[in-house]
Backbone bond lengths (Angstrom), bond angles and torsions (degrees), N, CA, C in turn:
res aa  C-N    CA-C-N  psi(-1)  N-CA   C-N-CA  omega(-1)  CA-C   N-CA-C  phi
1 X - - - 1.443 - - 1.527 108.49 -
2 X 1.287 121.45 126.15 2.034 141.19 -179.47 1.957 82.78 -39.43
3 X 0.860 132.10 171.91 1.474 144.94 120.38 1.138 119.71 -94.63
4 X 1.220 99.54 147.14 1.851 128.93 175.36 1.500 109.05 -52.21
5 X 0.894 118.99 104.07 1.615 121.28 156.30 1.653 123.14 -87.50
6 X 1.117 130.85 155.46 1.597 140.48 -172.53 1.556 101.40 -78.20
7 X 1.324 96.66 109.65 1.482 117.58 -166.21 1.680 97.58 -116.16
8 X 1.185 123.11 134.79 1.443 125.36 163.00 1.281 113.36 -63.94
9 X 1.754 102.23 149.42 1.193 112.46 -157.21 1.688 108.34 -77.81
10 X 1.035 110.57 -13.53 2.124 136.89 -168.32 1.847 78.13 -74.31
11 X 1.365 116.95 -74.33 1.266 132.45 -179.06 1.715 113.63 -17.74
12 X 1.375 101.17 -77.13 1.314 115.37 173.79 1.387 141.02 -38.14
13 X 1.651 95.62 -54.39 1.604 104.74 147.88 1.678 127.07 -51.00
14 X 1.423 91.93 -44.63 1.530 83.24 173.52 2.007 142.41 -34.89
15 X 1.991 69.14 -60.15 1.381 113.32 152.57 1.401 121.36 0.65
16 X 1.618 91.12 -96.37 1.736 128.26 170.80 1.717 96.87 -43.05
17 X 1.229 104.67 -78.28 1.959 108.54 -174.69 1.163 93.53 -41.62
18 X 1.173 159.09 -32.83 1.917 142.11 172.58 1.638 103.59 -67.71
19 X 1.272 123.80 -39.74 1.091 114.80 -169.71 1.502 98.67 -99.93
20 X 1.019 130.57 73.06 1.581 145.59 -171.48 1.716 129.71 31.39
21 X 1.273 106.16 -1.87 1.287 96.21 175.30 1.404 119.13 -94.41
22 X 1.808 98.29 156.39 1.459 95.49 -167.21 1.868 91.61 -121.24
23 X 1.113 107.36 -173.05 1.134 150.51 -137.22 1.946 89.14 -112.11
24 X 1.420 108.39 108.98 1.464 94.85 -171.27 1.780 95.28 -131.49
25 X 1.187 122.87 -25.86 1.611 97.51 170.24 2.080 87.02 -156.62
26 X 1.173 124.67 -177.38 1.004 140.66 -179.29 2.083 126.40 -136.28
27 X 1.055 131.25 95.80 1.038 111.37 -177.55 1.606 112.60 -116.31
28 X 1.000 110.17 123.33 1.862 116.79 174.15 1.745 79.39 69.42
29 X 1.664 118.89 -154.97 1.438 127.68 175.35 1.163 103.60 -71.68
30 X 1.300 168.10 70.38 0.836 154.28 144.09 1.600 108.20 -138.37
31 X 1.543 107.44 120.73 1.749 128.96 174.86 0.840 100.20 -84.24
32 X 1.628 108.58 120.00 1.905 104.47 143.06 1.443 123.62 -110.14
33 X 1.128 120.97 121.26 1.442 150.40 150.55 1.522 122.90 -54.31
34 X 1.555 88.54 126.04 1.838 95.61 171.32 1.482 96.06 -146.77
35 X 1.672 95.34 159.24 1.458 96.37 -175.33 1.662 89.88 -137.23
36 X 1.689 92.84 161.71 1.955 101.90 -157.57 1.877 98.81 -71.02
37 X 1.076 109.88 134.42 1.930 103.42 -178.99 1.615 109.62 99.13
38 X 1.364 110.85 -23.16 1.237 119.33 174.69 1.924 136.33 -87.42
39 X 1.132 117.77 92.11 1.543 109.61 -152.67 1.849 105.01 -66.56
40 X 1.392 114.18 -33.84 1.262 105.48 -167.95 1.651 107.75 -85.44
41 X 1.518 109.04 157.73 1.542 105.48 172.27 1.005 125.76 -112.85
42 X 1.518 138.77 161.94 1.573 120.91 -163.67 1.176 97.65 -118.46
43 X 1.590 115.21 153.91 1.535 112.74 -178.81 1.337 115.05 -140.32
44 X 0.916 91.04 86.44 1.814 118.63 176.91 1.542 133.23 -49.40
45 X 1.248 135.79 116.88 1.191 116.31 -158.13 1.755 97.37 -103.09
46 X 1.266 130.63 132.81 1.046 123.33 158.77 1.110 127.31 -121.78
47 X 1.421 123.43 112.94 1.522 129.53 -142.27 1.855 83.64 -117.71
48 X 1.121 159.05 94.72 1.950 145.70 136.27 1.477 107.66 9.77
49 X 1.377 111.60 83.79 1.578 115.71 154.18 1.711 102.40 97.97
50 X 1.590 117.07 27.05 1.143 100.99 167.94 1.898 91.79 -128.60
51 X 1.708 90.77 174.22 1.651 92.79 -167.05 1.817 97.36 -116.19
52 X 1.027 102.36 173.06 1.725 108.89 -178.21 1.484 114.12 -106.65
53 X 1.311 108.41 127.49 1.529 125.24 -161.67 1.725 95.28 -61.13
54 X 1.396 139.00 167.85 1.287 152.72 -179.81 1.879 104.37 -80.77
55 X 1.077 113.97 -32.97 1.695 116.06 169.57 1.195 115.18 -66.38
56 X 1.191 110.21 -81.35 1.481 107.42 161.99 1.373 118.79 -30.59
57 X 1.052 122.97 -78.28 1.678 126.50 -167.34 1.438 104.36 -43.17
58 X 1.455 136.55 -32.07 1.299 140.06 171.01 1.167 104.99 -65.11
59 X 1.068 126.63 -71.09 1.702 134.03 176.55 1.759 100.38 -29.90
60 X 0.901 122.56 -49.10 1.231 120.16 -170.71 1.598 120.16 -85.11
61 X 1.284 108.50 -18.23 1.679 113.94 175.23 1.787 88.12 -84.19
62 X 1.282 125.17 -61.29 1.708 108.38 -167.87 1.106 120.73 -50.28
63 X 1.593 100.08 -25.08 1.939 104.53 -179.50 1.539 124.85 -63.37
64 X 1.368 94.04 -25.55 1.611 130.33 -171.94 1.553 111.25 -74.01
65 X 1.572 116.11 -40.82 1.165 139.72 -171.34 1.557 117.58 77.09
66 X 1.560 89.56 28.09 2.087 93.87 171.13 1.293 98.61 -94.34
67 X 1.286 110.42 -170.06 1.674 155.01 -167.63 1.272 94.14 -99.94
68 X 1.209 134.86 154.38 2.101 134.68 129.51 1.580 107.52 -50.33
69 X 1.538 113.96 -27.66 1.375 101.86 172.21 1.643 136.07 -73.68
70 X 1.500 86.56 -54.24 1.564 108.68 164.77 1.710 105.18 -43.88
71 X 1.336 106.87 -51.89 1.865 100.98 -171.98 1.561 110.33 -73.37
72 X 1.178 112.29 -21.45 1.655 105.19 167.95 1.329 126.51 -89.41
73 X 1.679 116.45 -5.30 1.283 109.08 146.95 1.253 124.95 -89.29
74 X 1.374 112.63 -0.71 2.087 115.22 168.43 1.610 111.75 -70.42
75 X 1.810 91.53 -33.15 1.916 98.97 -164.46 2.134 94.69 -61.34
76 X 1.266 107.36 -28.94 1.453 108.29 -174.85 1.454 121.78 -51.07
């Protein structure tokens, strides 16, 4: 399995929006994302110029129902 590298948090979201989720409300920095078929929502922190720790960022690809692989060919 690739390991997680420190990916910006702008990045990540991106990420997710390739793999269909969108962008459904915003409070303070933090996006949450849902995608159609998908019950859980993701909640993304987007902080200007900081990057996302490897725990977290996992937590958030299983929530998603990707791979570490699948999400490092979205980060592309």
């Amino acid at each position: 399995m690739p390991r997680l590298s420190r990916v910006s948090q702008a990045e990540v979201k991106r990420a997710f929006e390739k793999a269909g989720f969108v962008l459904v409300r915003t409070k303070g920095s933090h996006h949450v994302l849902a995608k159609e078929g998908h019950q859980l929502l993701l909640c993304v922190p987007v902080h200007p110029g900081k990057t996302m720790g490897p725990g977290l960022l996992k937590d958030l690809i299983n929530d998603a129902g990707l791979t570490v692989e699948e999400f490092i060919k979205l980060l592309k």
